[in-house]
KOLDO-95229 format. One record per residue (C-alpha): chain; residue in one letter; z negated, x, y. Coordinates in steps of 0.001 Angstrom, whole numbers. Example, Ala and Ser with C-alpha at 12.3 -4.5 7.8 and 13.67 -1.06 7.14 Angstrom:
<sites>
<site mol="A" type="A" z="-7800" x="12300" y="-4500"/>
<site mol="A" type="S" z="-7140" x="13670" y="-1060"/>
</sites>
This chain:
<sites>
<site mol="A" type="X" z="51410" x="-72495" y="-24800"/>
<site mol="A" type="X" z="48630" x="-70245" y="-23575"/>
<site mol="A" type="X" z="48978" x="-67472" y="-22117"/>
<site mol="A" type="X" z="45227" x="-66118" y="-21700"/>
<site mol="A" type="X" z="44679" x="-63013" y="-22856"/>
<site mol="A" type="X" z="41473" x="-62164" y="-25228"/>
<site mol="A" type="X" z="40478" x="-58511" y="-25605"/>
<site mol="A" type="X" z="39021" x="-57635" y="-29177"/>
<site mol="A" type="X" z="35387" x="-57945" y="-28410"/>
<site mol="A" type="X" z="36511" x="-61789" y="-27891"/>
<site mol="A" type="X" z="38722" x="-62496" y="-30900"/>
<site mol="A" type="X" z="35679" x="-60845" y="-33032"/>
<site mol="A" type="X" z="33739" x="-63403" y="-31387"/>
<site mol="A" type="X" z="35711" x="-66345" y="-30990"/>
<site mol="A" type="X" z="36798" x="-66223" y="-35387"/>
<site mol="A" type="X" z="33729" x="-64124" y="-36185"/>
<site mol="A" type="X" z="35105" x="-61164" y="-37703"/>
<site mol="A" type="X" z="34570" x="-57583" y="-37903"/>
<site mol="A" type="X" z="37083" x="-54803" y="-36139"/>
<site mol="A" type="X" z="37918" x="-53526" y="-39464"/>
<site mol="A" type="X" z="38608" x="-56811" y="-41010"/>
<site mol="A" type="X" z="40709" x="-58226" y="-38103"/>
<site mol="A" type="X" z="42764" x="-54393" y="-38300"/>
<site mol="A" type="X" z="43290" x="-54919" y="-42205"/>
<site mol="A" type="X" z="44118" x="-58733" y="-42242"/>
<site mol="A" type="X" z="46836" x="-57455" y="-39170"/>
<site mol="A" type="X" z="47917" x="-54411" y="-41565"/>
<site mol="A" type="X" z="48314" x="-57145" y="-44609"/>
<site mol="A" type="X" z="50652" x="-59474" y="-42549"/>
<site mol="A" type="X" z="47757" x="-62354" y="-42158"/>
<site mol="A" type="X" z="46792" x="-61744" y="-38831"/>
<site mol="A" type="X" z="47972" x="-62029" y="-35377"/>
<site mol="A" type="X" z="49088" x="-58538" y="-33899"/>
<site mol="A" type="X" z="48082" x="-58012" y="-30155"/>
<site mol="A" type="X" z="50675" x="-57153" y="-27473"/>
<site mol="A" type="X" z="50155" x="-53885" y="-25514"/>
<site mol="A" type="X" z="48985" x="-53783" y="-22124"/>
<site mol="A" type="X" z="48723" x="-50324" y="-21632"/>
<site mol="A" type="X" z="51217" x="-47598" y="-23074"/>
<site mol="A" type="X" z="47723" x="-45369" y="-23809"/>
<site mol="A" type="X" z="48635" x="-42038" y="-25388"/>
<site mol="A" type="X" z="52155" x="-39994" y="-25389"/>
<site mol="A" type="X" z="51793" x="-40466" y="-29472"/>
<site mol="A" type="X" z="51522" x="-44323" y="-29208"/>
<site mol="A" type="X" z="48401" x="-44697" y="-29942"/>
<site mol="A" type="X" z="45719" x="-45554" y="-27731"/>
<site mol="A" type="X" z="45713" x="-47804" y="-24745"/>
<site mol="A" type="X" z="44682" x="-51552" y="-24222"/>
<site mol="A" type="X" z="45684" x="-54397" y="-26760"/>
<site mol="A" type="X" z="45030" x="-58371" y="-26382"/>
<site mol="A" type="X" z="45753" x="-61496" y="-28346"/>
<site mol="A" type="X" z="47373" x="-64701" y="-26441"/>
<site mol="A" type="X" z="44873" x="-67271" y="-27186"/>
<site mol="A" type="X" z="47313" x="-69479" y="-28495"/>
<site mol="A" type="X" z="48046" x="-66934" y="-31477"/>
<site mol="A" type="X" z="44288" x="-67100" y="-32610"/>
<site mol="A" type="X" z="44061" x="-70448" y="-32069"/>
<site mol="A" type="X" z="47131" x="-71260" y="-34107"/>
<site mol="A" type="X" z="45796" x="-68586" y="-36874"/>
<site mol="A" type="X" z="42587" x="-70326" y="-36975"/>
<site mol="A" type="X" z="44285" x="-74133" y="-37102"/>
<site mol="A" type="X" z="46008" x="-72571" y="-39913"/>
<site mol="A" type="X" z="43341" x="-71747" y="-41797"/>
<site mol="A" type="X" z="41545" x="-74519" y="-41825"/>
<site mol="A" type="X" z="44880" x="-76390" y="-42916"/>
<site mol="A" type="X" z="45157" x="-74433" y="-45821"/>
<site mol="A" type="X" z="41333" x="-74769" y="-46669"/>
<site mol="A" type="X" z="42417" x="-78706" y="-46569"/>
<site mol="A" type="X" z="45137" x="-78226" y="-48806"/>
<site mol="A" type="X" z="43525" x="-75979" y="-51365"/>
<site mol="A" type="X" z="40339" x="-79106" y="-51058"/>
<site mol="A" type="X" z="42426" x="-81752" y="-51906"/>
<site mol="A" type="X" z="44067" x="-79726" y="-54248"/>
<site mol="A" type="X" z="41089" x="-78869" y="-56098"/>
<site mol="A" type="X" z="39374" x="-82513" y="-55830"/>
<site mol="A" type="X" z="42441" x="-83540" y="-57612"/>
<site mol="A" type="X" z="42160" x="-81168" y="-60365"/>
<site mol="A" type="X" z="38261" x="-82275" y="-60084"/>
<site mol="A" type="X" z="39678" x="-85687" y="-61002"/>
<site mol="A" type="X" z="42241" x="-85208" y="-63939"/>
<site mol="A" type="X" z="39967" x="-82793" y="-65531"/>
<site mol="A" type="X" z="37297" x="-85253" y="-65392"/>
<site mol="A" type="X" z="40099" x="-88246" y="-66878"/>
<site mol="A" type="X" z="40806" x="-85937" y="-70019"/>
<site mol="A" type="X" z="36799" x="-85670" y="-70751"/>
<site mol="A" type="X" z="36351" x="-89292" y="-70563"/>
<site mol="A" type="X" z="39839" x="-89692" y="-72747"/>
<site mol="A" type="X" z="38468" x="-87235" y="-75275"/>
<site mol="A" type="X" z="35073" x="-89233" y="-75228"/>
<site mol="A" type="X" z="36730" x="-92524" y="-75611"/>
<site mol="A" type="X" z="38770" x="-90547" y="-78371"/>
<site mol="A" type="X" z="35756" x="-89475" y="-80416"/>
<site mol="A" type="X" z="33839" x="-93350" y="-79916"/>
<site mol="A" type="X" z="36817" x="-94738" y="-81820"/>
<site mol="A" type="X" z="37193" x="-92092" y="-84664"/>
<site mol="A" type="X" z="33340" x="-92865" y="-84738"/>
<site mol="A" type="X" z="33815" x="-96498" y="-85038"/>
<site mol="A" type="X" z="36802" x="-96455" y="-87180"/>
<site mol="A" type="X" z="34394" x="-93583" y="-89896"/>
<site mol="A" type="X" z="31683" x="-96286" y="-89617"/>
<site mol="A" type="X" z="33979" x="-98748" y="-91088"/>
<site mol="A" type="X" z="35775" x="-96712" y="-93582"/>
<site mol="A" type="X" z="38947" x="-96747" y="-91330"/>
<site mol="A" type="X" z="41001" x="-93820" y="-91622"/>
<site mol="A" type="X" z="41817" x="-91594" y="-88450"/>
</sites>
């Protein structure tokens, strides 16, 4: 595990995005939260944050599974969807054929 430090300014850069989006994906649960270097302010508030590298990196490795999953997931769909239109095609060529010969369907 890695224990190198990156200050904001390097997680916006390192996953490319904003303050504000990094502070709201935290807020929503789907982000790493910093530790506290510095107590800052009497309130709380204030003072130096960083992420362990390993936390961002493990965020982003996430990601991109779950990117692979929902892929494959969606090539899959991609597939049966495409099996039912050429069922429903080969469905329609024999009701054709069996018309064309006075068949019933």
């Amino acid at each position: 595990m890695s224990n190198t430090l990156l200050r904001r300014h390097a997680v916006e850069a390192e996953i490319g995005f904003s303050r504000s989006t990094i502070y709201r994906l935290m807020d929503k649960g789907e982000f790493p939260k910093p530790i506290r270097l510095t107590s800052g302010s009497a309130s709380g508030k204030g003072g130096s944050v960083a992420w362990l590298k390993s936390d961002i990196e493990k965020w982003k490795e996430d990601r991109i599974a779950e990117s692979k999953k929902d892929a494959d997931y969606l090539s899959k769909v991609h597939i049966i969807e495409s099996q039912k239109d050429a069922d429903r095609m080969n469905t329609a060529r024999i009701a054709e054929s069996h018309s064309a010969f006075g068949g019933d369907v």
